[in-house]
C-alpha positions in Angstrom: -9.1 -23.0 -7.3 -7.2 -24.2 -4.0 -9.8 -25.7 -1.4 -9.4 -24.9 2.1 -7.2 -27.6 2.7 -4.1 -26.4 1.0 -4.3 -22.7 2.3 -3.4 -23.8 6.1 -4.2 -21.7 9.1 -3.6 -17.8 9.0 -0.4 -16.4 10.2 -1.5 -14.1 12.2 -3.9 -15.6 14.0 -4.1 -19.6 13.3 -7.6 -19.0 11.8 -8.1 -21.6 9.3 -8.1 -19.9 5.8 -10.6 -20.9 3.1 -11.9 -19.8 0.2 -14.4 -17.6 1.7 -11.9 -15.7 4.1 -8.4 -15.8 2.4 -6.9 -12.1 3.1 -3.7 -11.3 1.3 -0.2 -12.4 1.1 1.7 -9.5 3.3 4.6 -8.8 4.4 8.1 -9.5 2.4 8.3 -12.9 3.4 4.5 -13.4 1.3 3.0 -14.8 4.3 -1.0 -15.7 3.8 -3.6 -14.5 6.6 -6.9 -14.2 6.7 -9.3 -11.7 5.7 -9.7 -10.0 9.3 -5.7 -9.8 9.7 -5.5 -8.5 5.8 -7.7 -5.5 7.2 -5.4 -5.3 10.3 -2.6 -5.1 8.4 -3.6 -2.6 5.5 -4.7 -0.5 8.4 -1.4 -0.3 9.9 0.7 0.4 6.5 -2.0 3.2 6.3 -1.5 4.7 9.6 2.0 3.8 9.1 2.7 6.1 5.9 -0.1 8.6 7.0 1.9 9.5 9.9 5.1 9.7 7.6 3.4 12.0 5.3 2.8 14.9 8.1 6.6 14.1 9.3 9.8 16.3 8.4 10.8 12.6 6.9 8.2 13.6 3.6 11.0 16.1 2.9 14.0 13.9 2.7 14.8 11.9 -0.6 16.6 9.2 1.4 13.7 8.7 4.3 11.2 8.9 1.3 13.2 6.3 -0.5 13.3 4.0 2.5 9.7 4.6 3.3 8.4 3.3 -0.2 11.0 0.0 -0.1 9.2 -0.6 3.6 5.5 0.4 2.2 6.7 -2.2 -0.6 8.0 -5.0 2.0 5.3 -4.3 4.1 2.9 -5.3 0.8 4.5 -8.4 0.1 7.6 -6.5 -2.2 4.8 -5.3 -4.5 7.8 -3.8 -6.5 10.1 -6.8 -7.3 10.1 -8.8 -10.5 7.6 -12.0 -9.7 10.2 -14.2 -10.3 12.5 -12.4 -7.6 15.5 -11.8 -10.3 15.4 -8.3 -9.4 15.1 -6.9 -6.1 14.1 -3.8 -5.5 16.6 -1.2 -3.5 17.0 2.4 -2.6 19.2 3.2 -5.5 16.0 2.6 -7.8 14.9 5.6 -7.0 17.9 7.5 -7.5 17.0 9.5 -10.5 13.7 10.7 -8.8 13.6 14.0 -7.3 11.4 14.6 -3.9 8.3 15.7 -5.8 8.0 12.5 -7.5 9.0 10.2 -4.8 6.3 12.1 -2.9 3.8 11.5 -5.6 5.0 8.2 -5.6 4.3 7.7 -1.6 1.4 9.1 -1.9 0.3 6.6 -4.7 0.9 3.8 -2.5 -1.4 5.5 0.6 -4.0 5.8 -1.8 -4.0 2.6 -3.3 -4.5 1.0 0.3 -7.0 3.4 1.3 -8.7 2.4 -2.0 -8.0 -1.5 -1.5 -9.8 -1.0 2.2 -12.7 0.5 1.2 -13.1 -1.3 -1.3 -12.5 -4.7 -0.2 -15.8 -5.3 -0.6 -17.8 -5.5 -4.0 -17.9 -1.9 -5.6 -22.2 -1.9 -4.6 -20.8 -2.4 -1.3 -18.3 1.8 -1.8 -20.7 3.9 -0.6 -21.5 1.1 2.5 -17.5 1.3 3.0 -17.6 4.7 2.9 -20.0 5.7 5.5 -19.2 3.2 7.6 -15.2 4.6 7.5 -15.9 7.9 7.1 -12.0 8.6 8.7 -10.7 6.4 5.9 -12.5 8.8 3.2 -11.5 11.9 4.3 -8.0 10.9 4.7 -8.3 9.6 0.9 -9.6 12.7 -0.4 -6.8 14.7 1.5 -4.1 12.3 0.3 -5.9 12.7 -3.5 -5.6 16.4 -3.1 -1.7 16.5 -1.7 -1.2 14.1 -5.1 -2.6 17.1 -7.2 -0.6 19.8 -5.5 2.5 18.0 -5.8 2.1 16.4 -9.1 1.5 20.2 -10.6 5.8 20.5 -9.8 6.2 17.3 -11.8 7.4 17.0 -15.6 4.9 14.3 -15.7 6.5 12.8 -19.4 10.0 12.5 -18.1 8.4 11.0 -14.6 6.6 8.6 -16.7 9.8 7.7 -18.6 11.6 6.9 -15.3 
């Protein structure tokens, strides 16, 4: 386990990051920041795709594309292989039709909404949730879009791709 030494000061802010307030590694560059700026961050990806998902943009197989390669960036390339010998690119997605790279989109949202409210211990959900109460209903809204558009999929051959 790394002391607080060799973490180094947040990104973000300079805050000193330790053990007790390391955040996440964001961003494609895997840049480390504190717990506060994590929260920041994860916010704005969420407000960021949330705001994509009511636009014409949700429609559109390229903007889609584009959207999940930035929501992927934007997570620290969540997609690519660990050892960075395969990048991840728009035509990785060719062979998905709009449903499924909506579903997909909408996978991501909900895994941040989920990774916010629960960045706490899972005693601490129900805290989360009514102190975010925003958060929650945009999660069980983004939970039922999944359903709705998930009932168009051919979920083997999505799973296949």
């Amino acid at each position: 386990m790394k002391n607080k030494s060799e973490w180094g000061n947040c990104s973000r802010c300079g805050k000193e990051i330790t053990d007790k307030n390391f955040g996440d590694c964001i961003e494609a560059e895997e840049i480390l920041v504190c717990d506060s700026c994590a929260d920041k961050h994860r916010l704005s990806i969420i407000a960021e795709l949330n705001k994509f998902r009511q636009s014409k943009g949700f429609s559109d197989r390229l903007a889609l594309k584009q959207k999940i390669l930035w929501a992927s960036e934007s997570m620290g390339n969540i997609f690519d292989n660990g050892d960075k010998s395969c990048m991840e690119s728009v035509t990785d997605y060719d062979n998905y039709n709009v449903f499924e790279l909506q579903v997909t989109l909408l996978d991501i949202l909900q895994t941040e909404l989920e990774c916010f409210l629960m960045k706490e211990d899972l005693e601490g959900l129900d805290k989360m949730i009514k102190n975010n109460p925003e958060i929650e209903k945009l999660r069980l809204e983004v939970r039922e879009q999944q359903g709705r558009i998930a009932s168009y999929i051919d979920t083997q051959e999505f799973m296949e791709k």
